[in-house]
C-alpha atoms as one frame of an Amber mdcrd trajectory, in Angstrom:
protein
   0.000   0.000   0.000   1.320   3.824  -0.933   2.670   5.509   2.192   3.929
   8.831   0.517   6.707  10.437   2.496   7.417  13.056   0.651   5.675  16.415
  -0.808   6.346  15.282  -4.632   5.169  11.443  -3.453   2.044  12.544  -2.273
   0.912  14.554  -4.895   1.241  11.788  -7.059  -1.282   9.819  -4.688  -3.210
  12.918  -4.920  -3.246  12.827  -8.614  -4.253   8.887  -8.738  -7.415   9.817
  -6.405  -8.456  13.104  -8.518  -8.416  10.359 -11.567 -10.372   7.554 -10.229
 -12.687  10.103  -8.952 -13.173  12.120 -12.351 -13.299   7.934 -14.222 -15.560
   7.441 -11.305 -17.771  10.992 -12.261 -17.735  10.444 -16.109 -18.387   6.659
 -16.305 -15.007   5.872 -17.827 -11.649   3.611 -17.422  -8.758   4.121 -16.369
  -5.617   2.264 -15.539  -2.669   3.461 -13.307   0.688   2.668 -13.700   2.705
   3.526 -10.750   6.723   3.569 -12.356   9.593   2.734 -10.687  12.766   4.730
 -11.322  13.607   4.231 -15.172  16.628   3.633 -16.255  18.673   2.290 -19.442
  20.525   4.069 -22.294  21.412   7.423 -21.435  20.056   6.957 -18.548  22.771
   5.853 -16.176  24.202   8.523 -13.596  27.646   7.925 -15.410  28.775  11.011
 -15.355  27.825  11.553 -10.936  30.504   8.310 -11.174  32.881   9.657 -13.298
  32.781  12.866 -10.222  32.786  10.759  -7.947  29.487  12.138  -6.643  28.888
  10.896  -3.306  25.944   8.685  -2.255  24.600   7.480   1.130  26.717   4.476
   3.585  24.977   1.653   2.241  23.620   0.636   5.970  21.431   4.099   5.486
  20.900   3.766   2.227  16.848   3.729   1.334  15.565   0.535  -0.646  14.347
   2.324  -4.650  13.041   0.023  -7.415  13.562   0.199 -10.797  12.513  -0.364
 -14.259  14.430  -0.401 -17.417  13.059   1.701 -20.281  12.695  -1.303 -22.875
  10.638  -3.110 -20.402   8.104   0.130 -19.195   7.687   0.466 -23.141   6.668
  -2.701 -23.500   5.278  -2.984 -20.545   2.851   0.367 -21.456   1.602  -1.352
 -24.567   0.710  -4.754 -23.212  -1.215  -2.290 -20.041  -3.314  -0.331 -23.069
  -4.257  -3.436 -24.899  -4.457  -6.226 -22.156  -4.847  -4.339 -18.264  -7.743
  -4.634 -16.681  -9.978  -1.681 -16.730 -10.082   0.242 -13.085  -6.328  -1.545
 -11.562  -3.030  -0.200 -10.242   0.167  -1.919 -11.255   3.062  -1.572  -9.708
   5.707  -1.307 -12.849   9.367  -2.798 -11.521  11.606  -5.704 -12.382  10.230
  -6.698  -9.286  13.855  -6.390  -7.014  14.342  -3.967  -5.035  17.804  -2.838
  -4.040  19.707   0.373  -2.709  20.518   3.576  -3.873  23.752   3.073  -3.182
  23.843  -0.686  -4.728  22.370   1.212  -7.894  25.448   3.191  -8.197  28.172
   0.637  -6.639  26.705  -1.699  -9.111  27.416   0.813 -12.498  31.004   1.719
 -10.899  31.934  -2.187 -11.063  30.675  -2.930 -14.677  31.940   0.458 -15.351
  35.005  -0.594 -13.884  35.561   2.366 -12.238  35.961   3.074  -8.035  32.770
   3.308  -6.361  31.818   6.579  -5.147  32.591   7.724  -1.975  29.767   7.392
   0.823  28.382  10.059   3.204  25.983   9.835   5.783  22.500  10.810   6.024
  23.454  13.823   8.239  26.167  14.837   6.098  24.692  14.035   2.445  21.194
  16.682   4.395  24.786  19.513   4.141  26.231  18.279   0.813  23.005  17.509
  -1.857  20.865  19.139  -3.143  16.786  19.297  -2.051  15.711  17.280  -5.229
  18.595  14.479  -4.569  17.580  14.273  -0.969  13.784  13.655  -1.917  14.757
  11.093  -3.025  16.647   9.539  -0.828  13.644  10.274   2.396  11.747   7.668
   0.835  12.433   4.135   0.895   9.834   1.765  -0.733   9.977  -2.287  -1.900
   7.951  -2.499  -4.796   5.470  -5.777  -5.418   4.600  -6.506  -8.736   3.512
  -9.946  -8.785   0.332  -8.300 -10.514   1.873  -7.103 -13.316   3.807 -10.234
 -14.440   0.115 -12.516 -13.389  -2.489 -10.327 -15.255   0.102  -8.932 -18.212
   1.780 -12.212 -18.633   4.731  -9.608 -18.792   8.067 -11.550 -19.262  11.397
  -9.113 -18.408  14.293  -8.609 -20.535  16.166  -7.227 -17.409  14.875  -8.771
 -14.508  17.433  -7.220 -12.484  19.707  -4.510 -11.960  22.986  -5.896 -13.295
  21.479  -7.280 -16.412  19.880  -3.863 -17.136  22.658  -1.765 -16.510  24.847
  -4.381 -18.318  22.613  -4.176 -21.571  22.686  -0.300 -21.075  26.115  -0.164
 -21.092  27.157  -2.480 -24.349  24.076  -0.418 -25.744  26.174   2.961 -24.857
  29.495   1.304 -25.896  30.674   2.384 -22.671  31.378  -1.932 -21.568  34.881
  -2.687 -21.446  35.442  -6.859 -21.458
């Protein structure tokens, strides 16, 4: 169930309940699709690595989902023409990790050091407000719905294999 922590997380609750209630109002259907973080080609913090951005000690680190952009696009089109009228689904590869495994994990297949860590008292000093919104909010993702009602099978079921595809998609993978 949504437990929005932040001002940006509840508005999007906010704008799921104004829908249903105008679908509701108008006799129509709608479908939700709440995204995890996308990511895939050109779409990898490479460069905050490259800097040596810091992130968050991985003991404080908040638990994100994510979604790589081949799979949301084909996960939108099998939603339009197969969802069921009226649902949520939760759209993630389904395993949820760490902020700071997200990044640790593109250093190593980038083969570059892993950024340096701060803690949540010192990253509230160092980043900026729309980084740290981020960061307040720490969610595991279900989506056991999705793959059962979609029948949606994922190209990147996980983090390293999406990154990894990224990557040799960027030409940025070194063997």
């Amino acid at each position: 169930p949504p437990h929005p922590q932040t001002a940006r997380a509840k508005l999007r609750l906010d704008a799921e309940k104004y829908l249903r209630q105008w679908a509701e109002e108008y006799a129509v259907e709608y479908l939700i699709l709440r995204v995890a973080g996308i990511y895939g080609p050109g779409r990898l913090p490479v460069e905050n690595i490259k800097q040596k951005a810091p992130i968050l000690l991985p003991e404080e680190a908040p638990f994100s989902n994510r979604i790589h952009a081949d799979d949301l696009a084909r996960i939108c089109v099998k939603a339009a023409t197969a969802g069921k009228p009226n649902t949520v689904y939760n759209v993630s590869d389904g395993n949820p990790g760490t902020v700071t495994d997200y990044y640790n994990t593109l250093a190593d297949l980038l083969r570059l050091e892993r950024p340096p860590t701060l803690s949540m008292a010192e990253a509230e000093q160092a980043m900026s407000p729309i980084r740290l919104s981020f960061l307040r909010e720490s969610r595991r993702v279900e989506n056991s719905k999705l793959i059962r009602e979609l029948a949606v099978e994922l190209r990147h079921p996980n983090l390293e294999s999406g990154i990894r595809a990224s990557l040799e998609e960027m030409g940025l993978l070194s063997d």
